[in-house]
N, C-alpha and C positions, 0 to 999 in steps of 0.2 A: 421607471424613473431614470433608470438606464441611459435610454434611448435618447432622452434630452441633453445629455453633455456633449457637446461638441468642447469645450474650451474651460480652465479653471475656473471663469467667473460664471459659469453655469451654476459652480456649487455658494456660491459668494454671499447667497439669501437665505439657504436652506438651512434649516433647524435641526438641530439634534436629533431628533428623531426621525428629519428624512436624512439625515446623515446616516445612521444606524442602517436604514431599510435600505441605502443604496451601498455602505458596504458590504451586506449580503448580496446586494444583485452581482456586485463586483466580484466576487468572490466563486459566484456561481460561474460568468463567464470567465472567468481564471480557469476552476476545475476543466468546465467541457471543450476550453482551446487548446489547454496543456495537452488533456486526453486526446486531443485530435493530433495534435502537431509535435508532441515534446516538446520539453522545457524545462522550465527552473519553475516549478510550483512551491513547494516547501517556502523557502525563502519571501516571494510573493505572496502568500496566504495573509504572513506573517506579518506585513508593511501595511494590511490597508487603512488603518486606521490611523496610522502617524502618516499617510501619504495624503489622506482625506483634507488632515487637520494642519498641515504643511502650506497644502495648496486654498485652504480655508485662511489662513492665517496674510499667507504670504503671495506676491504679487508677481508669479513668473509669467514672463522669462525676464520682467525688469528684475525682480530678484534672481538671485542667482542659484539655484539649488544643485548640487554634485556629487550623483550617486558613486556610491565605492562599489568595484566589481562590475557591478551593473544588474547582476543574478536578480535584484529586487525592484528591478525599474519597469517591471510590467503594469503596474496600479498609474504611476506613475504618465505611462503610455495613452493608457485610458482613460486618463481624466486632461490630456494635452492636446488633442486631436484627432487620439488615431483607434477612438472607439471602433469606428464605421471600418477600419481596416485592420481589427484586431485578431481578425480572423486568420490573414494571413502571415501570423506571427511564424519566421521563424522559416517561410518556402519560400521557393524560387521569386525576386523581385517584389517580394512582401516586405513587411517591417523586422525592423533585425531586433535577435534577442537582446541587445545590450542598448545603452547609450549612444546615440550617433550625430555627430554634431548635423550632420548630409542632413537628417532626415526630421529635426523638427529644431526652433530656437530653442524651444523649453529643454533640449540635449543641451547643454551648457559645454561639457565635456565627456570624452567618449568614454568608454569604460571595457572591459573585458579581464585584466589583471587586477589581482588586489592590492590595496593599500596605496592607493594615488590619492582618495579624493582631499585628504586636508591640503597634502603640497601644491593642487591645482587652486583648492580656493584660495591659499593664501595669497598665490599669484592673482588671483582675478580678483583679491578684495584690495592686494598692492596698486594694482590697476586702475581700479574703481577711485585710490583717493590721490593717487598720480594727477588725473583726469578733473578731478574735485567734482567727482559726480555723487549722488544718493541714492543709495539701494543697499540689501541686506543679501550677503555671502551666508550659504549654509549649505555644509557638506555635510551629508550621513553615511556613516561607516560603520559595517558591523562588528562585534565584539574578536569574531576570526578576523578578522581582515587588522583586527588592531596588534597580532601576531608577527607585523609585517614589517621590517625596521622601517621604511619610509616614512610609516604615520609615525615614530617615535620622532623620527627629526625635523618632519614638521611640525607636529605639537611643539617643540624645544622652541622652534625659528617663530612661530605664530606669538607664545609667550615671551619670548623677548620683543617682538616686534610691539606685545600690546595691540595691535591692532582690532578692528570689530569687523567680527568673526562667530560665528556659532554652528558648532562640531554636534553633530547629532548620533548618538553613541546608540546604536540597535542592538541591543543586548537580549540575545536567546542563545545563550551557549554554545552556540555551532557555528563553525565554516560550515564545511561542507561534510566532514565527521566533526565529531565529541571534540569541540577545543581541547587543546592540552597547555602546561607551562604557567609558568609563576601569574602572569597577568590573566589568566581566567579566575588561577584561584582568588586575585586580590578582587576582580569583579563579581566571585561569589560570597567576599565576604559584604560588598558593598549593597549585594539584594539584600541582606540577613540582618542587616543596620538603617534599614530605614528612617528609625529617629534622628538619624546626624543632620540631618538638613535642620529640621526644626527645633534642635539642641542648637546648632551652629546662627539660625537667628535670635533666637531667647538671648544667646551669650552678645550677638552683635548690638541686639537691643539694651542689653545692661550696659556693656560698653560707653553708649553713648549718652545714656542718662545720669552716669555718674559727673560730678560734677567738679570743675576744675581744681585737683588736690595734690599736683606737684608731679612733675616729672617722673620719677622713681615711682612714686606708686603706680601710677599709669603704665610704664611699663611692665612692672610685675605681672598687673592684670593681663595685659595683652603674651603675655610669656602665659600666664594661668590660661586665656582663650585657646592657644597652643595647645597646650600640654594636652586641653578637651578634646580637641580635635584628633589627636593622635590616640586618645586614649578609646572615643567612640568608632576611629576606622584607623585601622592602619594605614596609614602609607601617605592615606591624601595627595595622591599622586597628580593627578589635576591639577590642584587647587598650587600644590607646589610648583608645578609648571607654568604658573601663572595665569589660570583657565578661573570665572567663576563657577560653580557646579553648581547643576540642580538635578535632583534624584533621588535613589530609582522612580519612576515614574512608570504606571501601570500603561503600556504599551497600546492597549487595548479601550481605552478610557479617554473618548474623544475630548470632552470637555477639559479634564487633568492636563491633556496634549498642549490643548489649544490655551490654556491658562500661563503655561510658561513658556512658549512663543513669544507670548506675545508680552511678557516682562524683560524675555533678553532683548527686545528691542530698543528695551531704555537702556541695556547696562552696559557701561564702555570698557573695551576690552574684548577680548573674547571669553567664550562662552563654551560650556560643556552640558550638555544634557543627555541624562543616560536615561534612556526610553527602553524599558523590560519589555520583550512580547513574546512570544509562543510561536517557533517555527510551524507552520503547517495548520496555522490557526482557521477552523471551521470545517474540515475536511478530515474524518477519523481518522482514514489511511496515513495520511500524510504526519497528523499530529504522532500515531503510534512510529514510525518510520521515515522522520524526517531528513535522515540523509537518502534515505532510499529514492524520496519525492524531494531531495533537491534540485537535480536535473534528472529526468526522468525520458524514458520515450512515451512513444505512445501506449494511455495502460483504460482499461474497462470502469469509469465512474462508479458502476453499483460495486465493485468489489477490491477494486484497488491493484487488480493483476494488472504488471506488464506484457503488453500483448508483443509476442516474442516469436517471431518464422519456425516454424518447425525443421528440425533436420538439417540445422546449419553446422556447422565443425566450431569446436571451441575457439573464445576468443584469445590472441598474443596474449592479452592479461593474464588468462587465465592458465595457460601454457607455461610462462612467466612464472607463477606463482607456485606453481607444482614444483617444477625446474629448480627453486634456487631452495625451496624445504629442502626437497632430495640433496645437490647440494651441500646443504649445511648440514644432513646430518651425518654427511664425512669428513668435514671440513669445519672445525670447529671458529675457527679464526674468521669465516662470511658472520658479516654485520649488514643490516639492513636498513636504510635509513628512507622518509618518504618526509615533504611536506604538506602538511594533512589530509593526503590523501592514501590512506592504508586501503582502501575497497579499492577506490579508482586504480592502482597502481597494481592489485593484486596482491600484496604485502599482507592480508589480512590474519591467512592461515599461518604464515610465518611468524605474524607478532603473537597467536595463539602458542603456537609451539616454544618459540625463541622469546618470552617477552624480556627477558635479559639483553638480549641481540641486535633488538628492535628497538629503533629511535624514530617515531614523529616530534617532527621539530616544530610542528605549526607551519603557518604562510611565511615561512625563513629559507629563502631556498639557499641563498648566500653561506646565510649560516651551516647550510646540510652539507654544503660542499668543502668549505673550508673545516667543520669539524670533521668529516671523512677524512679529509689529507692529516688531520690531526691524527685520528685514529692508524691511519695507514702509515704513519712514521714508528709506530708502536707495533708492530707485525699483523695489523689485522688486515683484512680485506673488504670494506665496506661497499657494498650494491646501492648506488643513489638511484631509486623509482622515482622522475619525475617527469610528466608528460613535455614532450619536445619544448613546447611555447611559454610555458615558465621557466623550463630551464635556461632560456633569455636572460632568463636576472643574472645569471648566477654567472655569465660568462669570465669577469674579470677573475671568478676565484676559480674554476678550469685555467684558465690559462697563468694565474700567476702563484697561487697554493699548491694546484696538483698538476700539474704537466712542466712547467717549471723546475721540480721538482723531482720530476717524475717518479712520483708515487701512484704504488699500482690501486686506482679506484676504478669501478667499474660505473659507469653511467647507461643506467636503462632507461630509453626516451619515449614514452607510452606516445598516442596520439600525435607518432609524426606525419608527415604527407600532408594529405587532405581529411579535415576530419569531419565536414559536413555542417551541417544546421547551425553550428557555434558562430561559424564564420572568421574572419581576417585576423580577430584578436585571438583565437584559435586555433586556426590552421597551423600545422609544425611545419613549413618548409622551408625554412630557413638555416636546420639545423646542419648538413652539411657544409653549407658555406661558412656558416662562423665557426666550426669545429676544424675541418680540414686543413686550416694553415696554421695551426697551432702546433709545435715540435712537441715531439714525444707521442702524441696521443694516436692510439689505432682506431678506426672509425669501421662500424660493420654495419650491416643491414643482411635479414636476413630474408631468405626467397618464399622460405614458410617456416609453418608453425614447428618442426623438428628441425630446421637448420638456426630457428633460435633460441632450443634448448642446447643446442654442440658448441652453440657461439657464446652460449652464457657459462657453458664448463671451460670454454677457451678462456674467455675471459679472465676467468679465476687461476687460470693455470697462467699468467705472462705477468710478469714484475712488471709492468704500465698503465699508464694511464688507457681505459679502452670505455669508447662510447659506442652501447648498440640501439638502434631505431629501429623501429618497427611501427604499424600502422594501426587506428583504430577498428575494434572491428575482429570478426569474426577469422579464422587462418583457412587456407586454402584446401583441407580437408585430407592433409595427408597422415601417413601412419605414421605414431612417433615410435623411436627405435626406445628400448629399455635401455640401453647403456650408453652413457655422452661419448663424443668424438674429438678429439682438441683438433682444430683445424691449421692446419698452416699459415703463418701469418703473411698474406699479401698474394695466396693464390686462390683465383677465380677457379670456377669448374665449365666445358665446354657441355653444354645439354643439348645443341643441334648444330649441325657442321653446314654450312652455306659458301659456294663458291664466289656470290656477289654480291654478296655484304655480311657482315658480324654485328649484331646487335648487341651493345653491351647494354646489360639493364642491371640496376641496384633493389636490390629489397621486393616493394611492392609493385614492382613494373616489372618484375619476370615472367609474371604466368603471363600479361595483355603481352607479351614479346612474344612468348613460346605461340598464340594465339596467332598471333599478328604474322610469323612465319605460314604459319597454317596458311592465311590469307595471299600470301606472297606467291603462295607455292600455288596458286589456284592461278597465279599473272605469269607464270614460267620465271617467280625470279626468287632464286636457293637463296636464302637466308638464314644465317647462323645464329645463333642465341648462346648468349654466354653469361652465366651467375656471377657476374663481378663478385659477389661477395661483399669486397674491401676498398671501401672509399678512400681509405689511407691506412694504408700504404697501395699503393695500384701493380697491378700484375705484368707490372713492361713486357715480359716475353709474351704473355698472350697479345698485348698492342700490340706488338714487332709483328707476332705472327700473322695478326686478323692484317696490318696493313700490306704485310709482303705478297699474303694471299686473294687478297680482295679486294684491296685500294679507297673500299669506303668501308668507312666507320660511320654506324649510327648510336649514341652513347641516351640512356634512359632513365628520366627518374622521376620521382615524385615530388621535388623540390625546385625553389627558383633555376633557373636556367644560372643566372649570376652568380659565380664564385661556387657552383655544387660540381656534382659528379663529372660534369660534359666537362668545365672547365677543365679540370683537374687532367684527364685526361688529352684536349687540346695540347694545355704546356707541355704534360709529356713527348707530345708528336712534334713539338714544335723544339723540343731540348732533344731529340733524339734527331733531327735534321728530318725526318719522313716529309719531305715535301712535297710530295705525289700526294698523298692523303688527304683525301675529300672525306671529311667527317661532317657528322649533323647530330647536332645538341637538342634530344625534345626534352621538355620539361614546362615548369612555369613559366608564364611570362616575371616582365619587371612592375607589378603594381599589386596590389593589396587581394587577394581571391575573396570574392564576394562568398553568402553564404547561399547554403544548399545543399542538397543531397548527395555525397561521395560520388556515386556514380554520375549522376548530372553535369557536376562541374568537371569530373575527368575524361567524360564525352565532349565536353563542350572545348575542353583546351588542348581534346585532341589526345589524352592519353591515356585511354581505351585501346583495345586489340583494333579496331578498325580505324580510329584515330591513325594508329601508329602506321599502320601497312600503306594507307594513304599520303601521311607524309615519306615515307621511306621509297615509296616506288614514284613522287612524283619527283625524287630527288634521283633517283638511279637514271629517270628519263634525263633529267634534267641535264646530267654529265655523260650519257651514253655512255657508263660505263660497263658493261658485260664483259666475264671470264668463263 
């Protein structure tokens, strides 16, 4: 049945029961693409049946549909076009794991971060009656995602606006771990209360049958409606926001789905529908271990194992994680905070050990940084885990709560560089440039997996604000020392001495440098390599020295070219007068890195070991310079 969707109005005839039989097929090819390619399975297991009855109901891409996140827009994918090319979910020049406006109309709006999609619809439905056009806005957000201040101040603006609108609330417990915080538990009290909906019509229905008997009494009753409401669910939170609610709704239950769809189409205002469903629905693995098959690499269908290279060196995560237990249990004052990602970040054994210590805040990263500077005003030392590309949001409270301030918090930035398959809304390389011109704050990267456990004892030893990155992924397989090392703040270390050029490299471009000499030395031309270390604060005397001795600089990293490490270094040469200095900036270019596999794209832009020696020595011809 499959094979005949090209387009949503494929499904536009079909009866419940080949609805049922095609979201099993759907489901089937979910499991064997994830398994081949990686992905967000979990998540997707869990939509196909409100994605069925969505596009059963409604008429995209004239309507507007706006997934949050994106993590559950593979059903989605597959019932819009890109059946026949489903396959290449996720590799080189295939379809991207998220929302992409590029790549189909039914992408309404992109997706990769949480908690945009209400703020986006309300723009496109503001749009829509700007325009005095006809069509129906509906954004789906899941119960994590609604963790996330955005959706709260869009819901607030939608309900003032009144406007028509309908928020499709996915409710299965989870981001990507175990939701936590007030608003899950107010959505577990709302599964456990099922009768309010049809309490809350009885009473509307009495309401209105009463018959015209004076002002006063009417109100009474309408305070008595009240008082029901608040007595069958707390909080009524919706509904107070000016939202009409209909819910819980079994998630799973096409008919149920497609019954109030298609009632919010009559009711003016916006709209809330909290649709219950089962992360990892149809697939055991997934259902027992739904954060595990949230994003997932590629794992063995009959049994659920990730299939994992042998013999690789631990991951920075996981390095990370050992690192700051040891740590804390001399140091009683390290707090650890993550936005709901305790596994992803490595935090997990810590919040085992420490759960006193230990703060997941949810999808609040704003939140995580500004309450660390709170913490950190109190003598504590709080370690924010959050992967480089969310910690994006959180920019304005780095620079005006805790660097401002200069309070000493430590930021650990999982998944910076290039992180592969996720693609643009994932990639971290960004993080040097919005970090390094910020006062106060020290910026490190470390060259492996034992220089960023001495960087995270550093950290904790220097009364400032200090941000460390590091790369997705496995470490370069070096020995860790047993005992941490505090490093000097702002001094690189020299690993290869070269009479005609100094490569300076940051973090995960050390070992392709140390490499990329190898290479050099095979064209008779000495090349140095040198562990920058420290993004900020920069090692001037090692500049002074690499330019007095060699006259070109080639400076390395894994981040944009714009406003990162080259930069930074440039000004230097340019504030210190070195106007002889012929330097060369490799890194990213200035546009968005498609997705793909880590190694793929850092051959493809050149910064790979052979990458590098090819730029560097068509650049030494270039200026004939030899010493």
């Amino acid at each position: 049945m499959l094979d005949s969707i090209n387009g949503p109005q494929d499904i536009k005839h079909f009866s419940m029961a080949q609805l049922e039989k095609l979201a099993g097929e759907i489901r089937e090819l979910l499991i064997h693409t994830v398994a081949s390619n990686g992905g967000h399975l979990a998540p997707n297991l869990g939509v196909v049946e409100l994605t069925l009855a969505l596009h059963k109901m409604f008429d995209s891409p004239k309507d507007k549909i706006v997934w949050d996140v994106g993590h559950q827009a593979y059903v989605h994918k597959i019932l819009t076009g890109r059946r026949a090319t489903f396959s290449t979910l996720r590799s080189v020049d295939g379809i991207s794991g998220f929302p992409k406006r590029c790549e189909s109309p039914h992408d309404v709006f992109g997706a990769g971060h949480s908690s945009t999609s209400i703020s986006s619809a309300v723009g496109i439905a503001l749009a829509r009656d700007l325009s005095g056009e006809k069509y129906n806005v509906i954004a789906v957000i899941g119960d994590g995602s609604l963790t996330g201040g955005e959706a709260y101040e869009a819901l607030n603006h939608a309900g003032h606006l009144g406007i028509n609108l309908t928020v499709i609330l996915n409710d299965n417990e989870m981001s990507i771990a175990k939701n936590v915080g007030a608003i899950s538990e107010y959505l577990a009290k709302m599964r456990t209360a099922p009768t309010y909906s049809k309490v809350k019509r009885d009473i509307d229905f009495l309401l209105r049958s009463i018959p015209a008997i004076g002002d006063s009494v009417a109100k009474t009753v309408e305070r008595l409606k009240g008082s029901l409401k608040y007595l069958l669910v707390p909080g009524i939170l919706f509904e107070e926001l000016g939202f009409t609610y209909f819910g819980p709704i079994d998630g799973h239950n096409i008919p149920s789905i497609m019954e109030v769809l298609d009632k919010t189409k009559s009711i003016k205002g916006p709209v809330i529908v909290h649709i219950v469903t089962h992360k990892g629905k149809g697939y055991q693995p997934a259902e027992t271990n739904p954060d595990k098959f949230h994003g997932v690499g590629p794992f063995c269908v009959e049994t659920g194992a990730v299939i994992k290279p042998n013999g690789k060196p631990p991951a920075y995560t996981q390095i990370f994680g050992n690192a700051i237990v040891k740590l804390a249990e001399h140091n009683p004052d390290i707090v650890a905070i993550t936005a709901a990602m305790p596994d992803g970040t490595g935090l997990q054994n810590f919040a085992t050990r420490y759960p006193k210590r230990f703060f997941d805040v949810g999808i609040a990263e704003q939140h995580a940084v500004t309450m660390a500077a709170g913490l950190a005003t109190q003598g504590k030392h709080p370690i924010v885990a959050i992967y480089s590309t969310f910690m994006q949001r959180a920019y304005d409270q780095i620079l005006h709560d805790v660097c401002l301030q200069n309070l000493p918090v430590t930021f650990v930035l999982d998944r910076a560089g290039i992180v592969g398959e996720d693609g643009p809304t994932h990639h971290g390389v960004f993080d040097y440039s919005f970090l390094r011109h910020i006062p106060n704050i020290i910026v490190m990267a470390p060259k492996d997996e034992n220089e960023l456990q001495h960087m995270l004892y550093s950290a904790t030893e220097m009364n400032a604000p200090v941000a460390i990155r590091y790369p997705r992924g496995s470490g370069v397989g070096v020995n860790l020392q047993s005992e941490f090392t505090k490093l000097e703040i702002g001094k690189s270390e020299i690993l290869h001495a070269g009479k005609d050029v100094v490569l300076f490299a940051v973090g995960a471009m050390v070992e392709p440098c140390r490499q990329a000499a190898e290479l050099l030395a095979d064209k008779e031309i000495a090349a140095g390599v040198v562990n920058s270390r420290f993004i900020k604060p920069l090692d001037g005397t090692m500049i002074r020295q690499a330019a007095r001795d060699t006259g070109i600089i080639v400076t390395v990293e894994d981040n944009v070219v714009a406003g990162g490490f080259g930069s930074a270094v440039l000004e230097y040469i340019n504030s210190q007068n070195l106007n002889w200095v012929k330097i060369l900036r490799l890194g990213l270019p200035d546009k968005f890195i498609e997705h793909g596999p880590r190694s793929y794209l850092l051959h493809k832009y050149a910064l790979d070991a052979q990458g590098i020696a090819n730029n560097v020595e068509t650049f030494i011809r270039q200026f004939g310079v030899r010493k």
